[in-house]
C-alpha positions in Angstrom: -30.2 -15.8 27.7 -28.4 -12.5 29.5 -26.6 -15.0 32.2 -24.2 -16.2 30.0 -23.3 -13.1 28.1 -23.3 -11.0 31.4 -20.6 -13.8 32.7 -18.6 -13.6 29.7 -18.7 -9.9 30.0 -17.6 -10.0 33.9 -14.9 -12.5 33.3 -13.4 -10.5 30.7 -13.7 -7.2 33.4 -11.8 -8.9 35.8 -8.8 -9.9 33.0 -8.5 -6.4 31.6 -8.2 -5.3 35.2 -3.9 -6.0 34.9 -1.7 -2.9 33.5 1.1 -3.0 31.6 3.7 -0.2 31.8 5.4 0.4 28.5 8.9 0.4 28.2 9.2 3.7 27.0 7.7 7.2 27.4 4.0 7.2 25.6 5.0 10.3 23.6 8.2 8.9 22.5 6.5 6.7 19.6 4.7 9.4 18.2 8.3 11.3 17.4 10.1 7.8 16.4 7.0 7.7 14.1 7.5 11.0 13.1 11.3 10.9 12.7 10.5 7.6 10.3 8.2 8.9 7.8 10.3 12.8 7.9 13.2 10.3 6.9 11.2 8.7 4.1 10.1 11.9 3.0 13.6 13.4 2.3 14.3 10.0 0.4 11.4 10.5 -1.4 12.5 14.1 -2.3 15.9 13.1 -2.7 14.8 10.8 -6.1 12.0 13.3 -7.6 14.3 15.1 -10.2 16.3 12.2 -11.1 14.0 11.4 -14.6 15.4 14.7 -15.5 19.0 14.0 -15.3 19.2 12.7 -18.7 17.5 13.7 -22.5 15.0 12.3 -23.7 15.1 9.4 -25.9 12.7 8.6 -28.2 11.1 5.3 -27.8 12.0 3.2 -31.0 9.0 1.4 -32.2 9.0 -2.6 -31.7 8.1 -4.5 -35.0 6.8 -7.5 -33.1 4.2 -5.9 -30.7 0.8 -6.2 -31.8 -2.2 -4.3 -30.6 -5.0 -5.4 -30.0 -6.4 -3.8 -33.1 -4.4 -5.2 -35.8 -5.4 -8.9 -34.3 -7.0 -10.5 -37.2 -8.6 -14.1 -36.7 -8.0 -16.7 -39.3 -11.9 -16.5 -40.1 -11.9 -12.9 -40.8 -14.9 -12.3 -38.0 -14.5 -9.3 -36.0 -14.5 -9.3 -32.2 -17.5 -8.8 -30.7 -17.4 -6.4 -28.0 -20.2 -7.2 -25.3 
């Protein structure tokens, strides 16, 4: 039951054996990563007063929206609420 699982396991030793240089310094990644999400921060930051900018209005309220509440049904039941 082993034999083919230990073959499987020595094929795939002898494929993983091949390195790959990368085309760029290891450490390099970690500050373009960095760099990235510093960039997105200050973005971020750049936007967080901008609700402020302007006063308040007061929401106006809509005649046609209904609630859920105020939903009556044409038997006059209630909803039942299981």
């Amino acid at each position: 039951m082993l034999t083919p699982l230990q073959s499987a396991v020595q094929i795939t030793a002898e494929t993983v054996e091949q390195h790959v240089e990368l085309p760029i310094p290891a450490w390099t990644y970690g500050v373009g990563i960095m760099a990235v999400l510093l960039l997105m921060m200050f973005v971020t930051l750049a936007f967080t007063n901008l609700g402020n900018r302007h006063e308040a209005v007061e929401e106006h309220m809509d005649p046609h929206k209904s609630f859920p509440d105020e939903q009556h049904h044409p038997n006059g039941e209630e909803k039942s609420h299981h």
